[in-house]
Short mmCIF file of the C-alpha atoms (twelve columns), coordinates in Angstrom:
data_MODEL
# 
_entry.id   MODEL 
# 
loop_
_atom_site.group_PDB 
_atom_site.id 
_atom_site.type_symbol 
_atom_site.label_atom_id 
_atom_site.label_alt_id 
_atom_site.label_comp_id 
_atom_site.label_asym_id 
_atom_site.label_seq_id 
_atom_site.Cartn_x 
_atom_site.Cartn_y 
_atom_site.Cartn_z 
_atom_site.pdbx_PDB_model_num 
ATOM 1   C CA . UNK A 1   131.790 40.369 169.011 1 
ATOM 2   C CA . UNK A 2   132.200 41.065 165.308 1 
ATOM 3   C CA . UNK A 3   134.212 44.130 164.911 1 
ATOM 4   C CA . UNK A 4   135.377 46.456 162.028 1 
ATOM 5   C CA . UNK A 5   138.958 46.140 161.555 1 
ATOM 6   C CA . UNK A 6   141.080 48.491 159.922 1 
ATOM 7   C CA . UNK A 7   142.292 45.787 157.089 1 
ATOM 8   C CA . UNK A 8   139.995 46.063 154.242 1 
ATOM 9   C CA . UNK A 9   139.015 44.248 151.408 1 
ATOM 10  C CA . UNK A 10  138.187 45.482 147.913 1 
ATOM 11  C CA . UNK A 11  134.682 45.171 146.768 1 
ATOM 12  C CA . UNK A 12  134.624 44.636 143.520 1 
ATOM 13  C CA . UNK A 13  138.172 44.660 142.595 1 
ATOM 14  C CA . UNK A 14  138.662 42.951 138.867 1 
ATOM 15  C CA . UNK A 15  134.725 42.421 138.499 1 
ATOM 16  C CA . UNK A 16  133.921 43.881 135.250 1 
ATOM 17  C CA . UNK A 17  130.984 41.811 133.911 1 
ATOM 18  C CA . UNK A 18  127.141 42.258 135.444 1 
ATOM 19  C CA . UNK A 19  125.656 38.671 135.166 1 
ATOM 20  C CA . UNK A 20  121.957 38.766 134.759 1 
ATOM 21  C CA . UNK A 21  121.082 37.057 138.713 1 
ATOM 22  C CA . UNK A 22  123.766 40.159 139.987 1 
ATOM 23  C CA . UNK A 23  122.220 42.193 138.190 1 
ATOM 24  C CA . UNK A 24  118.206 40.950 139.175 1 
ATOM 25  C CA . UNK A 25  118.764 40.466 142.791 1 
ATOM 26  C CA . UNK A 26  120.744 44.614 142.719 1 
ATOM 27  C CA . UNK A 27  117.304 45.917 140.375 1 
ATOM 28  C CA . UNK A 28  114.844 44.373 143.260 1 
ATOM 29  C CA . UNK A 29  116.336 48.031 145.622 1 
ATOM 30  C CA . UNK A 30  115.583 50.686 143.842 1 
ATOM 31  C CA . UNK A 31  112.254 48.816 142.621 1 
ATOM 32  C CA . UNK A 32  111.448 48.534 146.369 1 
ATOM 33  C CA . UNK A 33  112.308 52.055 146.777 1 
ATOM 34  C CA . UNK A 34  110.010 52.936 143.900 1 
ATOM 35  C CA . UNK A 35  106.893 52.052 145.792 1 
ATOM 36  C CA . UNK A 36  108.397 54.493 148.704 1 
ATOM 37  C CA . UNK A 37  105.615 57.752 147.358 1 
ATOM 38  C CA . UNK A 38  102.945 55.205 147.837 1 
ATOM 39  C CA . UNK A 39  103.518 53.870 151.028 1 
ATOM 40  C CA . UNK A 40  104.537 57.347 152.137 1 
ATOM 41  C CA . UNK A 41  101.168 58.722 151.086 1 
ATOM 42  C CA . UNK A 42  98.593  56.069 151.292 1 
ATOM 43  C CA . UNK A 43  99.988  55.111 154.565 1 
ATOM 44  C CA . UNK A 44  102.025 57.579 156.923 1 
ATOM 45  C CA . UNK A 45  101.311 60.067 159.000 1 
ATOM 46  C CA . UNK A 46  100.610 63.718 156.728 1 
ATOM 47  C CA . UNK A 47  103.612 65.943 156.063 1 
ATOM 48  C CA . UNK A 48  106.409 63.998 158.031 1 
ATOM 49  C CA . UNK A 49  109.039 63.086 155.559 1 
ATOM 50  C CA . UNK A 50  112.138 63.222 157.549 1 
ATOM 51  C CA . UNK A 51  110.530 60.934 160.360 1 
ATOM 52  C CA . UNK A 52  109.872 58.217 157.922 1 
ATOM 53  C CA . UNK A 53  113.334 58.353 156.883 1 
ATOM 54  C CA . UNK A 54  114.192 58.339 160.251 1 
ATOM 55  C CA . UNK A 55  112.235 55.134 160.990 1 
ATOM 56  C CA . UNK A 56  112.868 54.032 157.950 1 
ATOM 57  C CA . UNK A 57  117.056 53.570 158.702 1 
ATOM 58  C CA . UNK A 58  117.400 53.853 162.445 1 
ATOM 59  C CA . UNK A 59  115.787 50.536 163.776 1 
ATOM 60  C CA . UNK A 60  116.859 48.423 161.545 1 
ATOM 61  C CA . UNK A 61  120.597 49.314 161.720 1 
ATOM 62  C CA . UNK A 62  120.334 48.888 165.289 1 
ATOM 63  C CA . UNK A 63  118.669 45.204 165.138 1 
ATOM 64  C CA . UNK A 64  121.398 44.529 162.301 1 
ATOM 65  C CA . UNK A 65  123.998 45.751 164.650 1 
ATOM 66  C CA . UNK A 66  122.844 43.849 167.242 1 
ATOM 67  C CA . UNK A 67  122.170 40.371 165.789 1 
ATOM 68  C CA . UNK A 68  125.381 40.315 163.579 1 
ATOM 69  C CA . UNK A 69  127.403 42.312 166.631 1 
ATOM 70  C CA . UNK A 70  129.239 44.299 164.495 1 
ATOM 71  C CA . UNK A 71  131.098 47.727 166.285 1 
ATOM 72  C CA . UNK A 72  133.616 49.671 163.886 1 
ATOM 73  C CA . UNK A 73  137.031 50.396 165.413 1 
ATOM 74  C CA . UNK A 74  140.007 52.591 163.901 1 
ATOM 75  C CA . UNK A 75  139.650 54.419 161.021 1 
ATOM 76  C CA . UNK A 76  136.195 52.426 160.198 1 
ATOM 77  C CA . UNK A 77  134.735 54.889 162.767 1 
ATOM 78  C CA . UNK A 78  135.307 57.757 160.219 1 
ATOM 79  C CA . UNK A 79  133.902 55.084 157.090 1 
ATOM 80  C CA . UNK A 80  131.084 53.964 158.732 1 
ATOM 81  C CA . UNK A 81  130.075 57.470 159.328 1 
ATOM 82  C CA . UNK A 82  131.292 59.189 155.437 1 
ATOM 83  C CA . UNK A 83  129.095 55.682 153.979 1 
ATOM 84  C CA . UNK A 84  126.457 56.221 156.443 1 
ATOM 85  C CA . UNK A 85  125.885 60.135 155.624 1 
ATOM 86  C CA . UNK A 86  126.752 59.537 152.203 1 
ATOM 87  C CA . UNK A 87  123.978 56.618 151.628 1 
ATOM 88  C CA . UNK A 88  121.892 56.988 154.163 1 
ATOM 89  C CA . UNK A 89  121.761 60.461 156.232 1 
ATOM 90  C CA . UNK A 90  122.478 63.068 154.148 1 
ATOM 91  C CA . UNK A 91  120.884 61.758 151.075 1 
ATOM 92  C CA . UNK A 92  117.553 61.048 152.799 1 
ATOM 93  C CA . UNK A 93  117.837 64.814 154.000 1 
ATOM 94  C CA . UNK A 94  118.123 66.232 150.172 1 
ATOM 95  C CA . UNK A 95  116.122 64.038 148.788 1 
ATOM 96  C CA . UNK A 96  113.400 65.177 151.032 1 
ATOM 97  C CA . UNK A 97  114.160 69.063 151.016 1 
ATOM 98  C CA . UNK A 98  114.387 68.709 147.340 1 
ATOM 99  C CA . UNK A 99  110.702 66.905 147.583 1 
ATOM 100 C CA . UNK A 100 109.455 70.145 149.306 1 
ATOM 101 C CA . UNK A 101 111.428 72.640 146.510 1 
ATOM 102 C CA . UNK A 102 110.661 71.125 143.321 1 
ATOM 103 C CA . UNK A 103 107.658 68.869 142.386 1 
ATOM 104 C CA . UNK A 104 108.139 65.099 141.987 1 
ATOM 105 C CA . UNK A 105 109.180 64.974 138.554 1 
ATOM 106 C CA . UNK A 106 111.578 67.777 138.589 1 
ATOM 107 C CA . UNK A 107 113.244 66.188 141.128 1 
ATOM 108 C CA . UNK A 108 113.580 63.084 139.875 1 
ATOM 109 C CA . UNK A 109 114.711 64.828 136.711 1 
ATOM 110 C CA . UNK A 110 117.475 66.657 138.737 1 
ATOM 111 C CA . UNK A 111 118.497 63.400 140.798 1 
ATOM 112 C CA . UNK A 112 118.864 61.373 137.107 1 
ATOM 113 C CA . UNK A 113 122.302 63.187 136.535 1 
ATOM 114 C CA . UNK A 114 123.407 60.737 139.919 1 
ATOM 115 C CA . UNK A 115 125.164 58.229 137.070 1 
ATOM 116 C CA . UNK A 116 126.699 61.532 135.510 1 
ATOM 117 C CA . UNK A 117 128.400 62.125 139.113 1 
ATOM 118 C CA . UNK A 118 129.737 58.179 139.171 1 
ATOM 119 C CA . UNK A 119 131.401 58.279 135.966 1 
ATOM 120 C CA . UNK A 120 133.381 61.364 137.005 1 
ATOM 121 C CA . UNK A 121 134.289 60.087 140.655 1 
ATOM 122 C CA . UNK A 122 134.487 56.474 139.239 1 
ATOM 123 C CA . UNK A 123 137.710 58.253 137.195 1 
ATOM 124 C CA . UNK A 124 138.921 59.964 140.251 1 
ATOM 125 C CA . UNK A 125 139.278 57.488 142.456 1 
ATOM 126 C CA . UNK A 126 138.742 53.961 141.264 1 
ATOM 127 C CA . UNK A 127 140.593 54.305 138.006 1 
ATOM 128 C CA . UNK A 128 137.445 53.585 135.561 1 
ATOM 129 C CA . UNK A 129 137.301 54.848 131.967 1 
ATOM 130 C CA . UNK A 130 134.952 56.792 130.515 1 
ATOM 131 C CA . UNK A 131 133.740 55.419 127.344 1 
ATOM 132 C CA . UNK A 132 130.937 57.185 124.905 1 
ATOM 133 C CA . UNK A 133 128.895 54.941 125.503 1 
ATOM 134 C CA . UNK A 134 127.990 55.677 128.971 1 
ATOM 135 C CA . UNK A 135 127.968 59.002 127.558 1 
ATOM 136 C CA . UNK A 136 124.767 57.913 125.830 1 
ATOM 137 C CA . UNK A 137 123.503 55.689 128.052 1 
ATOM 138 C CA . UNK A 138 123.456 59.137 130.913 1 
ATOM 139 C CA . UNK A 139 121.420 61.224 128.107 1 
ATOM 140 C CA . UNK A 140 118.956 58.278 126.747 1 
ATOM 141 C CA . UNK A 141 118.040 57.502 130.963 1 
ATOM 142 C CA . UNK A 142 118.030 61.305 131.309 1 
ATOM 143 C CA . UNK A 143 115.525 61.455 128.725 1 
ATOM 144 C CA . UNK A 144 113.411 58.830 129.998 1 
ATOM 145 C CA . UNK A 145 112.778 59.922 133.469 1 
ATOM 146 C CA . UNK A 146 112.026 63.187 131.810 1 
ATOM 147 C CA . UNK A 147 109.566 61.542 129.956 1 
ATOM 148 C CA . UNK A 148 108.236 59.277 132.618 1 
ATOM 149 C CA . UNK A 149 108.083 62.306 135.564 1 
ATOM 150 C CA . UNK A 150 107.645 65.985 134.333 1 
ATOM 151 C CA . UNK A 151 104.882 67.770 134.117 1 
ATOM 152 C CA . UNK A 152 104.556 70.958 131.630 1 
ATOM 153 C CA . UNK A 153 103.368 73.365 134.623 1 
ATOM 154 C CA . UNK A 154 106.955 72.514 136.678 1 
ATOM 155 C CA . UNK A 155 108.431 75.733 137.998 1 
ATOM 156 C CA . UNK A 156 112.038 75.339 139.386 1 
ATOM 157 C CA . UNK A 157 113.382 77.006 142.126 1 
ATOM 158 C CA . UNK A 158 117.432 77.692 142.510 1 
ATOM 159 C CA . UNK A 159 117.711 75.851 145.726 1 
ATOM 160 C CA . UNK A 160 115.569 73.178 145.126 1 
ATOM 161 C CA . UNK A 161 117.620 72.303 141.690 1 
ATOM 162 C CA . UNK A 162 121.205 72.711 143.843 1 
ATOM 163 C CA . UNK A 163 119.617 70.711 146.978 1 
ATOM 164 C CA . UNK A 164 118.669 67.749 144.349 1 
ATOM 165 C CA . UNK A 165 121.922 67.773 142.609 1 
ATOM 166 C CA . UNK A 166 123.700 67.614 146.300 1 
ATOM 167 C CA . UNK A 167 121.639 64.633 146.904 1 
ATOM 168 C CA . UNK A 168 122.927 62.933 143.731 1 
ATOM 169 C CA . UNK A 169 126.218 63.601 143.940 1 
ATOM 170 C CA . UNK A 170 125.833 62.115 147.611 1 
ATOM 171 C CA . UNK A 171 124.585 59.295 146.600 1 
ATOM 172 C CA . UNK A 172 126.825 58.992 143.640 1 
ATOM 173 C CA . UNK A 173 130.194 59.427 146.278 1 
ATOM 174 C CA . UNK A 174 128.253 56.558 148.340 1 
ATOM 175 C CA . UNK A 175 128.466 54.382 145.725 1 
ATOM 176 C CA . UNK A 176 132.127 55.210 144.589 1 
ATOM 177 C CA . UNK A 177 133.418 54.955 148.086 1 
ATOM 178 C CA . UNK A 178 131.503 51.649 149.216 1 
ATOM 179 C CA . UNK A 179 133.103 50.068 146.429 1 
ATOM 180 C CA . UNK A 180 136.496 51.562 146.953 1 
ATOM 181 C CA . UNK A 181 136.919 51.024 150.864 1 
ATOM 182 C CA . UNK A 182 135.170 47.262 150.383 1 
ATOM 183 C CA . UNK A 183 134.441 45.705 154.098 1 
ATOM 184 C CA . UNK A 184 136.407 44.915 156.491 1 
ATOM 185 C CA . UNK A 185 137.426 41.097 157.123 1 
ATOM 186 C CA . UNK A 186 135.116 39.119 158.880 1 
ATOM 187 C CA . UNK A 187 132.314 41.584 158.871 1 
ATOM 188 C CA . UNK A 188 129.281 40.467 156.649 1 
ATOM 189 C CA . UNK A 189 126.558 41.873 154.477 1 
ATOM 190 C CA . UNK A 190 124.347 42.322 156.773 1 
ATOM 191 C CA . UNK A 191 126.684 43.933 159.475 1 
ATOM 192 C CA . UNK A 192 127.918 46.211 156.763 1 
ATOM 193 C CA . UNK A 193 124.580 47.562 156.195 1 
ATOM 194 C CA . UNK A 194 123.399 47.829 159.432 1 
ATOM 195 C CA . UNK A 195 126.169 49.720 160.288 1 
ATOM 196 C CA . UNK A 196 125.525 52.512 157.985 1 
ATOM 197 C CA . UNK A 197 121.473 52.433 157.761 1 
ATOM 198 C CA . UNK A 198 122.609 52.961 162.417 1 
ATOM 199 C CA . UNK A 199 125.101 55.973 161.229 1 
ATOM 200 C CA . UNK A 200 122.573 57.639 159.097 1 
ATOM 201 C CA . UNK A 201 119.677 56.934 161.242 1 
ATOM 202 C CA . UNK A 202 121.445 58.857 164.147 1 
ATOM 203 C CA . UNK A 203 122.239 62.079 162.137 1 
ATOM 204 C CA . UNK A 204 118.712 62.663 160.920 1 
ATOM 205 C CA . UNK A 205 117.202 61.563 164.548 1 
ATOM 206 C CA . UNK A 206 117.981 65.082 165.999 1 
ATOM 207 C CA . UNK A 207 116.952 66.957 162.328 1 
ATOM 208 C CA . UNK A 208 113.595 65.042 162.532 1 
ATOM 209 C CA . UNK A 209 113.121 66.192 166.449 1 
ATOM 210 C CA . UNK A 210 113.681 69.574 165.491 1 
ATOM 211 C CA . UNK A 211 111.932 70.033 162.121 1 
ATOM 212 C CA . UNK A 212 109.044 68.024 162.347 1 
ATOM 213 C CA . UNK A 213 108.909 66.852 166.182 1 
ATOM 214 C CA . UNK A 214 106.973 63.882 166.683 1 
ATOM 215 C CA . UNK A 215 102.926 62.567 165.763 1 
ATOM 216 C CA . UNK A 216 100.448 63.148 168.237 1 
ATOM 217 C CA . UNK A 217 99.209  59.953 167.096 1 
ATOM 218 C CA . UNK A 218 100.380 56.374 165.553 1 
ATOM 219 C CA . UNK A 219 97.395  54.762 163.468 1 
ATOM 220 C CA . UNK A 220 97.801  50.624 162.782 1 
ATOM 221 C CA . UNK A 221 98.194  51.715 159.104 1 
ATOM 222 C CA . UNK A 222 101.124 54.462 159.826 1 
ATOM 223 C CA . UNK A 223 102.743 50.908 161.947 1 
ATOM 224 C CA . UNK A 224 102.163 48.935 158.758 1 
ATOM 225 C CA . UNK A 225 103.928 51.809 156.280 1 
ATOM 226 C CA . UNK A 226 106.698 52.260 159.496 1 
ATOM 227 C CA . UNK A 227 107.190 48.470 159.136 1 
ATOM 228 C CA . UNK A 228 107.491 48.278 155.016 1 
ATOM 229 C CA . UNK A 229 110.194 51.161 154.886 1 
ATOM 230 C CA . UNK A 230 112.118 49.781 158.128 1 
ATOM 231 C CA . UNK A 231 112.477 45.943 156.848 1 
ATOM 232 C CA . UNK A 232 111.622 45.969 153.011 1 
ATOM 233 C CA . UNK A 233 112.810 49.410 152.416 1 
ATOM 234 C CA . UNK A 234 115.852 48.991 153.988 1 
ATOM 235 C CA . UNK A 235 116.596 46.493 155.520 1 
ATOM 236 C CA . UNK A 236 116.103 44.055 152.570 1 
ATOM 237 C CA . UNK A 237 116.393 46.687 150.109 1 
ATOM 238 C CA . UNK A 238 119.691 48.300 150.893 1 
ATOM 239 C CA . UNK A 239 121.507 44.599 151.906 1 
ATOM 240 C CA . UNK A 240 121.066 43.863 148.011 1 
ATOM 241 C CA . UNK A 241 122.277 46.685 146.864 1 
ATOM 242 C CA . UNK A 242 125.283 46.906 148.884 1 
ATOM 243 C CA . UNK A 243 125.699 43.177 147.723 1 
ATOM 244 C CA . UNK A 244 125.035 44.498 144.110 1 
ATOM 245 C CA . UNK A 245 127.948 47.182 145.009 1 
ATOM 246 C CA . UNK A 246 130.480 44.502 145.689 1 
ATOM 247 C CA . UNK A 247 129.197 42.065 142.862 1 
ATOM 248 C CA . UNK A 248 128.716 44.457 139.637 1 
ATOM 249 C CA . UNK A 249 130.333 47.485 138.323 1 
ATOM 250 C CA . UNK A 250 129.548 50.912 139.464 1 
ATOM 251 C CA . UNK A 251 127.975 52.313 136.111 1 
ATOM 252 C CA . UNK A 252 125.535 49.414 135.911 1 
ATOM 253 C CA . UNK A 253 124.774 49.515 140.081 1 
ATOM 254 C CA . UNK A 254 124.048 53.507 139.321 1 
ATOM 255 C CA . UNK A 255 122.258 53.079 136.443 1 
ATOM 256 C CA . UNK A 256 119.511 50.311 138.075 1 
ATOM 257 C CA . UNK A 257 117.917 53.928 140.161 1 
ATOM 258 C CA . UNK A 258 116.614 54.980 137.178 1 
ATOM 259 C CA . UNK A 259 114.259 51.810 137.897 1 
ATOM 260 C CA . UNK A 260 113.002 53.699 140.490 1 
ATOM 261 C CA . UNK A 261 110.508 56.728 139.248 1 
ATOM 262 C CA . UNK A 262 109.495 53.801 136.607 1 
ATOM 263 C CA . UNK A 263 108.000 51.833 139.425 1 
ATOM 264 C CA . UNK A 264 106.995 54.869 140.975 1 
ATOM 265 C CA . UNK A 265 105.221 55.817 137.921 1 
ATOM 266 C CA . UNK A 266 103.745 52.200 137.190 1 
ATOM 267 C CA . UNK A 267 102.593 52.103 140.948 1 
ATOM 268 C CA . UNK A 268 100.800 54.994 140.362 1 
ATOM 269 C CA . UNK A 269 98.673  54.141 137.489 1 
ATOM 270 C CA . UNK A 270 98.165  50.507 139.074 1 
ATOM 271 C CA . UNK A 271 96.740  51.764 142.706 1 
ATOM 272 C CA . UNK A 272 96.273  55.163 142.753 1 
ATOM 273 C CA . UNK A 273 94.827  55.655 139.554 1 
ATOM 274 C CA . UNK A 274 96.802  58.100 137.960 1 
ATOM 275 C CA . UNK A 275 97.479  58.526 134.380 1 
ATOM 276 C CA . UNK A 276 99.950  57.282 131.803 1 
ATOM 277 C CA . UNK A 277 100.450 58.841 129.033 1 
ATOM 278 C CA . UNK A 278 102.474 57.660 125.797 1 
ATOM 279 C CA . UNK A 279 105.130 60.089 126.417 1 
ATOM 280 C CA . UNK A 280 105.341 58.419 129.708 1 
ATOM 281 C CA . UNK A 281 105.569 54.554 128.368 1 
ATOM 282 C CA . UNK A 282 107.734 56.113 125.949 1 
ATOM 283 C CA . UNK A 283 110.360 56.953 128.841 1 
ATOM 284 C CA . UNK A 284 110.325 54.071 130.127 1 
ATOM 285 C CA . UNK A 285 111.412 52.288 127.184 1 
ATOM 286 C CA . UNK A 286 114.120 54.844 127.422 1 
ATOM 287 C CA . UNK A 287 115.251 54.198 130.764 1 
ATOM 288 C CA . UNK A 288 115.353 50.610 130.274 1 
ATOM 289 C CA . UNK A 289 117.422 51.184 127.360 1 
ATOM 290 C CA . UNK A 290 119.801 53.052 129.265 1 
ATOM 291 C CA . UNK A 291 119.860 50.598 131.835 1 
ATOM 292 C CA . UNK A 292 120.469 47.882 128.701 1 
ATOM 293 C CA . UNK A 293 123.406 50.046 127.255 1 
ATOM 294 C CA . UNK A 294 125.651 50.152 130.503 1 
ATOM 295 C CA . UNK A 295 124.634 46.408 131.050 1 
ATOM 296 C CA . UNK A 296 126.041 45.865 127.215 1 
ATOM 297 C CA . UNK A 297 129.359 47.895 127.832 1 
ATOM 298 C CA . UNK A 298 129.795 45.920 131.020 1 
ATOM 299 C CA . UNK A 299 129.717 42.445 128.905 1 
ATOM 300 C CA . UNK A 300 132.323 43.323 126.119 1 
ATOM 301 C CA . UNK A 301 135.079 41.688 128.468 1 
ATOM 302 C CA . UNK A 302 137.744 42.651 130.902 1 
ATOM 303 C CA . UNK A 303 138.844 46.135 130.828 1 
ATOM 304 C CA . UNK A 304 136.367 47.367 128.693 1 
ATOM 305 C CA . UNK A 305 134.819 49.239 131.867 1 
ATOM 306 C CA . UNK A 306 137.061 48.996 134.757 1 
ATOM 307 C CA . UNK A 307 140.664 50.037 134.001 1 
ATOM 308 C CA . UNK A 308 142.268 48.753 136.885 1 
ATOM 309 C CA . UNK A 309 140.988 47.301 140.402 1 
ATOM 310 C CA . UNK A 310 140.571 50.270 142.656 1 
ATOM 311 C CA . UNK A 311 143.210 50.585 145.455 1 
ATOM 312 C CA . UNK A 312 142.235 49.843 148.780 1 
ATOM 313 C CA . UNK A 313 144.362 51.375 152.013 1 
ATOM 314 C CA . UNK A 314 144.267 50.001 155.173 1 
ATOM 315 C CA . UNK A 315 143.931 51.915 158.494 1 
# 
């Protein structure tokens, strides 16, 4: 059996240039997570968000777990669980309480500060530099899911706005810590994510059983939605973007969500006949511009983004 040993290496560590099939394969998650609103609403059960984040991480950690055999030991039992709440459980939690406080584009807005969060931690603890330019590049995709999302009759509520930016800075330490504890030796992709989609899938369990309790019934169409979010969602999506993690820098990795309300946005014009405005083609030309900006910084050579390779303990 495939076990997570306490020696760990870096993910990341000297990588400071995005190549364009990184940075492709790493877009393809939070594109996939994009289409999330429709599947949720065209095809699951009615006011049961937690459960399909629930299904949505829980089985397939446990088939990863099982097929690649992977069981943490040492102080991986503490990692596995601060990556797993990080990316997985407590994230999905905001995210959804935030869905229920603010409307959709408010909360998007709020949750677009996430690349704000990894600049700060990236400083902190993987030695990164900040540099003006991803400065900018956090305004202009600011601007652009503004643009793309929000809605002039928005009202915000206090809790709503501190339960979003909770969620983003949890996703934003996910990110920072994934690539500064790496993987252990010997343990692959796929056992890496299956570990942590298991870990997070186990802490909202007993939430969802509480808040929202279980359908009466299961439609064929509610199996199909359970069945994109479980192996597309993540499954598939998260493997690539842990891979992305390891492969590209963490500005450019956090910048590719803001991909995510865009194909939210485009999905919703394309199937569900909603409408797009030019304010909201206009923000998307923003957001990929942001996205464009941290990809330029990240190609102006060694150093320019990463100061130094971020230390990695062991144990």
């Amino acid at each position: 059996m495939s076990a997570l040993k306490t020696a760990a290496k870096p993910i990341g560590s000297g990588l400071t240039k995005a190549s364009p099939r990184d940075l492709f394969i790493t877009a393809l998650a939070p594109m996939v997570w994009g289409s999330t609103y429709l599947v949720t609403t065209e095809f699951l059960p009615a006011d049961r968000p937690l459960l399909a984040a629930t299904v949505r991480a829980l089985p397939a950690g446990i088939v990863l777990m099982l097929v690649t055999r992977t069981w943490p030991r040492g102080s991986w039992w503490f990692k596995a669980a601060a990556l797993g709440a990080l990316n997985i459980g407590l994230f999905f939690f905001l995210l959804f309480f935030t869905a229920y406080q603010l409307p959709g584009g408010l909360a998007a807005l709020v949750g677009s500060i996430q690349p704000l969060f990894v600049l700060f931690l990236g400083v902190l603890l993987l030695g990164e530099r900040i540099r003006l330019m991803h400065v900018v590049a956090c305004a202009v995709g600011a601007a652009g899911v503004g643009l793309l999302v929000l809605r002039s009759d928005a009202s915000l509520t206090f809790v709503g706005v501190l339960a979003g930016m909770a969620g983003a800075l949890s996703m934003a330490a996910g990110i920072v810590l994934t690539k500064r504890w790496g993987r252990p030796d010997g343990v692959g992709l796929l056992g890496f994510t299956g570990l942590q989609l298991a870990m997070g899938g186990v802490m909202l369990l007993p939430v969802t059983l509480v808040v929202e309790g279980l359908p009466g019934t299961v439609t064929l169409p509610n199996l199909a939605g359970f069945a994109y979010l479980s192996v597309i969602g993540a499954l598939g999506a998260y493997a690539v973007w842990f891979r992305g993690i390891q492969r590209l820098p963490t500005m450019v990795v956090s910048f590719l969500g803001f991909l995510s309300p865009l194909v939210a946005t485009l999905l919703g014009f394309v199937f569900l006949g909603e409408s797009l405005s030019g304010w909201q083609i206009a923000g998307a030309v923003l957001v990929l511009g942001a996205v464009g900006l941290v990809q330029g910084a990240a190609s102006h050579g060694p150093g320019r983004l990463v100061g130094r390779p971020p230390k990695v303990t062991s144990g």
